[in-house]
C-alpha beads as a LAMMPS data file, in Angstrom:
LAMMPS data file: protein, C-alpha beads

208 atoms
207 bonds

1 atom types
1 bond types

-500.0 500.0 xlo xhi
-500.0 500.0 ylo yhi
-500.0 500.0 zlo zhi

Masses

1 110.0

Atoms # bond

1 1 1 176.350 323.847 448.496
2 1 1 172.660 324.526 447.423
3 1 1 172.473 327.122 450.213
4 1 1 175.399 329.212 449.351
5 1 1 174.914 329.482 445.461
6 1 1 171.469 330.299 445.882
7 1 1 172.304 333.261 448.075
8 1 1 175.750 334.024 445.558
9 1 1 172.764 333.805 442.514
10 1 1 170.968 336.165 444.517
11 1 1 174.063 338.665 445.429
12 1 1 174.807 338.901 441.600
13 1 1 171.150 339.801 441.057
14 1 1 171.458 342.674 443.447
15 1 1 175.057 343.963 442.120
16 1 1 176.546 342.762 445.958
17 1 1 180.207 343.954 445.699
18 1 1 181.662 341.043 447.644
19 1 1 180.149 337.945 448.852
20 1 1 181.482 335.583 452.063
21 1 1 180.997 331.784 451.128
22 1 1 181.390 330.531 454.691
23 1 1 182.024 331.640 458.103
24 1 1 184.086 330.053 461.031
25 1 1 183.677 326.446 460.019
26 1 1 186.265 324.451 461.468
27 1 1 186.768 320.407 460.285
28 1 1 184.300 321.259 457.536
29 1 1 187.210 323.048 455.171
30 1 1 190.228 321.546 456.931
31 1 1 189.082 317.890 456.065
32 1 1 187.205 319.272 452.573
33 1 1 189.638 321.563 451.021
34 1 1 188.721 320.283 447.530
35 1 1 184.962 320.847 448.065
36 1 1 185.687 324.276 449.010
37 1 1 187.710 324.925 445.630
38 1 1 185.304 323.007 443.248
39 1 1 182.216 325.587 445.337
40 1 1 184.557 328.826 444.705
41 1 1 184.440 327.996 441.204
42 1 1 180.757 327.895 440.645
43 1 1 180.371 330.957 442.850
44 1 1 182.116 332.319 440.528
45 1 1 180.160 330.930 437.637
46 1 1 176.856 332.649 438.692
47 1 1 178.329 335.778 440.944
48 1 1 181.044 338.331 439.613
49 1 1 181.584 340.461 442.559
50 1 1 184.573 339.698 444.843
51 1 1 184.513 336.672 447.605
52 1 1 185.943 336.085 450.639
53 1 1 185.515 333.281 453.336
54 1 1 185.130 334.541 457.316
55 1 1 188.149 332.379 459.674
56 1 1 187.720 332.217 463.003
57 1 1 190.948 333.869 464.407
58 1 1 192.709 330.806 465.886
59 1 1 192.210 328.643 462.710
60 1 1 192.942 330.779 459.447
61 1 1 196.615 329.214 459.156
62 1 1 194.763 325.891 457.935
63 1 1 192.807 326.932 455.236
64 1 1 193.850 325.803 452.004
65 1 1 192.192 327.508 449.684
66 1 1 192.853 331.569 450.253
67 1 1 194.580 331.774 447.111
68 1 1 191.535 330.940 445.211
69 1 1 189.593 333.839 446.870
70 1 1 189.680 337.653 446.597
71 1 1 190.361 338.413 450.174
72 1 1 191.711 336.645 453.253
73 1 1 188.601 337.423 455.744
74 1 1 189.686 336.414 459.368
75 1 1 186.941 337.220 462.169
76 1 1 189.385 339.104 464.420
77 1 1 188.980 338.213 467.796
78 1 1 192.042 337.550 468.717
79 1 1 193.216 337.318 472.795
80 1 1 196.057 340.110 472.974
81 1 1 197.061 340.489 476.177
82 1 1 195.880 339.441 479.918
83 1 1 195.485 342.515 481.411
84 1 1 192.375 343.993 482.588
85 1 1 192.673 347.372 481.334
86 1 1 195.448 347.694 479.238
87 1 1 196.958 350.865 477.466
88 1 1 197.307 351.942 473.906
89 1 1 200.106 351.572 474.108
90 1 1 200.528 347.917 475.353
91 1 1 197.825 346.821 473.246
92 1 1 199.685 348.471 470.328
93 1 1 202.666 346.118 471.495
94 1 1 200.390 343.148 471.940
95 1 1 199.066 342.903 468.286
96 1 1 202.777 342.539 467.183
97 1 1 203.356 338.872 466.545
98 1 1 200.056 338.310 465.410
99 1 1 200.574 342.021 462.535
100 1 1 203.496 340.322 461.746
101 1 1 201.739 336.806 460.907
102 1 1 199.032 338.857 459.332
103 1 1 201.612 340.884 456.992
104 1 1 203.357 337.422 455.728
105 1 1 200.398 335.492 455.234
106 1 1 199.163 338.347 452.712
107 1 1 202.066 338.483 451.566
108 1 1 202.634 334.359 450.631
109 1 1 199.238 334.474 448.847
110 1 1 199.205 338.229 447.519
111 1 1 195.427 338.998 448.636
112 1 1 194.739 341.486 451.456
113 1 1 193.495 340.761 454.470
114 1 1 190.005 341.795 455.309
115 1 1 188.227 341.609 458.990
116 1 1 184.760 339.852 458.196
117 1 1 184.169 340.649 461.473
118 1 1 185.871 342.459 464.454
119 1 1 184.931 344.275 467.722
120 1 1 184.844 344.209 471.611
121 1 1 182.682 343.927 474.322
122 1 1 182.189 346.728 476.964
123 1 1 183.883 344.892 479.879
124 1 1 187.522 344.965 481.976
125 1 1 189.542 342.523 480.434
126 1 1 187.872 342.325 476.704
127 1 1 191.609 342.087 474.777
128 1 1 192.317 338.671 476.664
129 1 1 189.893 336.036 476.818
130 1 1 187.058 337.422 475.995
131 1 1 185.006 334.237 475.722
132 1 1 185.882 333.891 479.753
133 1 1 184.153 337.032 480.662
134 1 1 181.205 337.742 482.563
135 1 1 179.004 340.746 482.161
136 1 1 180.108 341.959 485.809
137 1 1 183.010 344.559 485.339
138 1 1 180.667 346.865 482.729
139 1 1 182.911 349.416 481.906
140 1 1 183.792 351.538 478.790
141 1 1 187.271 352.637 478.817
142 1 1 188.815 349.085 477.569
143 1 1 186.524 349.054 474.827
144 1 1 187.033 352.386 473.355
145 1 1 190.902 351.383 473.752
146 1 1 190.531 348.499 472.199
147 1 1 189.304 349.956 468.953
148 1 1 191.865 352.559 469.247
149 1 1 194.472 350.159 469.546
150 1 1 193.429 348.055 466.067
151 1 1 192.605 350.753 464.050
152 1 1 195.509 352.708 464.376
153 1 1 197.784 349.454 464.266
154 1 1 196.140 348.650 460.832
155 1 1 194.190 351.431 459.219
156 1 1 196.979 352.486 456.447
157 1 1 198.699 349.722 456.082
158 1 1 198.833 349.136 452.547
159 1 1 197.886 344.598 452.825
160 1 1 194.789 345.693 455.373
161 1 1 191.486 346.253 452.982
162 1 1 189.471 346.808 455.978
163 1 1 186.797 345.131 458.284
164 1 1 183.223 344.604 459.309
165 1 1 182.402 346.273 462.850
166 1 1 180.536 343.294 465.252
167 1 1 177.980 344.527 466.268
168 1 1 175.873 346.864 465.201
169 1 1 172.056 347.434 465.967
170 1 1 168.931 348.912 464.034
171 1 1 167.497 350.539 466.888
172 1 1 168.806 353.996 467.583
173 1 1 168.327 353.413 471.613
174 1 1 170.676 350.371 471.594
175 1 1 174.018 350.146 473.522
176 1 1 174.643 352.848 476.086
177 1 1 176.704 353.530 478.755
178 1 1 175.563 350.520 480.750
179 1 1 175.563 348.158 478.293
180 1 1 178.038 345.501 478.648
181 1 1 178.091 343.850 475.001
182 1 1 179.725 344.315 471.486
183 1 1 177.852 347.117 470.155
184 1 1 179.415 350.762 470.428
185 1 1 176.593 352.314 469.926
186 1 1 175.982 355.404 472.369
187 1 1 179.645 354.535 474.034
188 1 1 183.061 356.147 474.244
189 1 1 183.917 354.092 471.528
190 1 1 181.645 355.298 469.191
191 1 1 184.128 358.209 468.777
192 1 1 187.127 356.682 467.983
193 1 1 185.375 354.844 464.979
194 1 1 184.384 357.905 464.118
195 1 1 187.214 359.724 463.807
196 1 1 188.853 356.764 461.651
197 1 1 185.789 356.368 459.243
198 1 1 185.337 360.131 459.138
199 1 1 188.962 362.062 458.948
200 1 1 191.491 359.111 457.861
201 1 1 192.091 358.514 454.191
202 1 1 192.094 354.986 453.633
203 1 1 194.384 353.927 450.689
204 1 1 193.172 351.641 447.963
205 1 1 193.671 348.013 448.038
206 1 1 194.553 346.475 445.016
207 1 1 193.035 342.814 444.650
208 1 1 196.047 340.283 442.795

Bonds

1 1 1 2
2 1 2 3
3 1 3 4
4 1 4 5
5 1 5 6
6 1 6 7
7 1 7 8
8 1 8 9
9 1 9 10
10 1 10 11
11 1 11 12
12 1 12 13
13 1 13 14
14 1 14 15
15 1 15 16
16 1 16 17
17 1 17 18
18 1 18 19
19 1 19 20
20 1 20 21
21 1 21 22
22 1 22 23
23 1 23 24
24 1 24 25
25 1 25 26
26 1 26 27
27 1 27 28
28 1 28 29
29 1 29 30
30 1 30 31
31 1 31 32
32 1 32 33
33 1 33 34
34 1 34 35
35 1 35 36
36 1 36 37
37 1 37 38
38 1 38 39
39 1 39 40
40 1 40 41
41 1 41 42
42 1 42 43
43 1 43 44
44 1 44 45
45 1 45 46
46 1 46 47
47 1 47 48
48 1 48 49
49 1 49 50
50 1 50 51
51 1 51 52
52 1 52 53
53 1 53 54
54 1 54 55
55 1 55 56
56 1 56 57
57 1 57 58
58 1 58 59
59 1 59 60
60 1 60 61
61 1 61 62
62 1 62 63
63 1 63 64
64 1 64 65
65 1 65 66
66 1 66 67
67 1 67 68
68 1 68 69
69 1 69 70
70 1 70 71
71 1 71 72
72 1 72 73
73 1 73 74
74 1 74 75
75 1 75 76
76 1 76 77
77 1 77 78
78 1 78 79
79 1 79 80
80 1 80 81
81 1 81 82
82 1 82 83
83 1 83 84
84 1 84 85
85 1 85 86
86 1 86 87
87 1 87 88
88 1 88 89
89 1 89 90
90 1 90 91
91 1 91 92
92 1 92 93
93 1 93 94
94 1 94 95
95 1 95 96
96 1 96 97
97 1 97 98
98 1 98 99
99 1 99 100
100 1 100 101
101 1 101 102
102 1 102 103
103 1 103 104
104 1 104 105
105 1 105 106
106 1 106 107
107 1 107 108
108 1 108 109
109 1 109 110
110 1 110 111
111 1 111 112
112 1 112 113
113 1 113 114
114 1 114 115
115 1 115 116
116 1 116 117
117 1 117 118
118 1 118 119
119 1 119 120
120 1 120 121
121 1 121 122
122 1 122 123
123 1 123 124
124 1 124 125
125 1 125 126
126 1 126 127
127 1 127 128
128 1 128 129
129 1 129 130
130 1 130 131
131 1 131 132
132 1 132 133
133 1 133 134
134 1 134 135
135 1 135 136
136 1 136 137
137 1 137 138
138 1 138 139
139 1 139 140
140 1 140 141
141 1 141 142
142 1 142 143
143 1 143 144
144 1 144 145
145 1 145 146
146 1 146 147
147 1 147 148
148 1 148 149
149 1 149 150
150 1 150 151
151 1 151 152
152 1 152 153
153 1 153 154
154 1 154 155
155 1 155 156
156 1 156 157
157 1 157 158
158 1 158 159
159 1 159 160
160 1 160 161
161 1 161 162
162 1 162 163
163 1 163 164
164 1 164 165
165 1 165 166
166 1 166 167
167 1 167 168
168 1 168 169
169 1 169 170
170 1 170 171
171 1 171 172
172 1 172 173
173 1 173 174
174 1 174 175
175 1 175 176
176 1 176 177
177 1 177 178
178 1 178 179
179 1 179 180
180 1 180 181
181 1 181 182
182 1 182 183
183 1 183 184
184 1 184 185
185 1 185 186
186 1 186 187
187 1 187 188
188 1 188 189
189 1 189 190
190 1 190 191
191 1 191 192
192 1 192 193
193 1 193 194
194 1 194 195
195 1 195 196
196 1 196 197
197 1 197 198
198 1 198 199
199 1 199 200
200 1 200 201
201 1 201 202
202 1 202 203
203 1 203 204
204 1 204 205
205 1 205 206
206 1 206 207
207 1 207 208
């Protein structure tokens, strides 16, 4: 608790728009719901930006506590579809079920929902399970698809207030066309961020 309102003290000292309490913990705010609550209020106390906790992808369903929050911030990683390379279109078919679960959980709690952290790894298969993968099957094309795929599946839609790309790096050298990890730095990819960031309009999202 000392930890995270000395760093929301310190946020609200450096006018930080929007502040993330907690990321991926797992029995820690299903067995402490009211701890979580009785913290968001003095975060709030000290820090008046916005705030937003980070869910790990197969656990945001049990948190208790989104409708004292901002945002719903899910850390997207989420397994689509077993297929090594798969199309635009089938990953634009895969995300269904899970958009859909998205849309009515924004919906129950009126907040938007807000990637605290999303991206994909430069390797054949990196929409299924990518925590199975090893750094073998290098390749670019299911990356840059990948980011196509999510994007374009969530970009304008009016409950999505955007996400935080995983990874990024300082140095200008990193990534690269034989680089195998999350960054999409110097990679196919790179351009279809671009073009999102750089010729989409994103609406506004209006916080409830």
């Amino acid at each position: 608790e000392n930890y995270i309102l000395h760093y929301a003290n310190l946020a609200d000292s450096l006018q930080v728009p929007l502040f993330c309490i907690g990321t991926e913990f797992r029995m820690a705010v299903q067995k402490r719901g009211p701890f979580w609550k009785n913290l968001i209020k003095k975060v709030r106390a000290i820090y008046s930006g916005q705030i937003t906790y980070a869910a790990n992808w197969d656990n945001y369903q049990l948190i208790d506590f989104w409708s004292e929050l901002d945002y719903i911030g899910i850390d997207a990683y989420f397994p689509l579809i077993e297929v090594a390379q798969p199309t635009l279109s089938q990953l634009l078919t895969a995300w269904g079920p899970e958009f859909e679960r998205l849309k009515s959980l924004s919906a129950d709690y009126q907040k938007p929902i807000l990637f605290t952290e999303f991206g994909y790894q430069s390797l054949t298969g990196t929409t299924g399970k990518h925590w199975q993968l090893n750094n073998k099957n290098t390749e670019m094309e299911s990356q840059r698809t990948a980011y196509e795929a999510i994007l374009n599946k969530f970009w304008d839609v009016p409950w999505f207030a955007g996400g935080f790309l995983w990874k990024w790096h300082l140095k200008k050298d990193a990534g690269g066309l034989k680089d195998p990890n999350f960054t999409p730095q110097g990679k196919p990819a790179l351009e279809v961020i671009t073009k999102y960031y750089k010729s989409h309009t994103r609406h506004s999202v209006a916080i409830k």
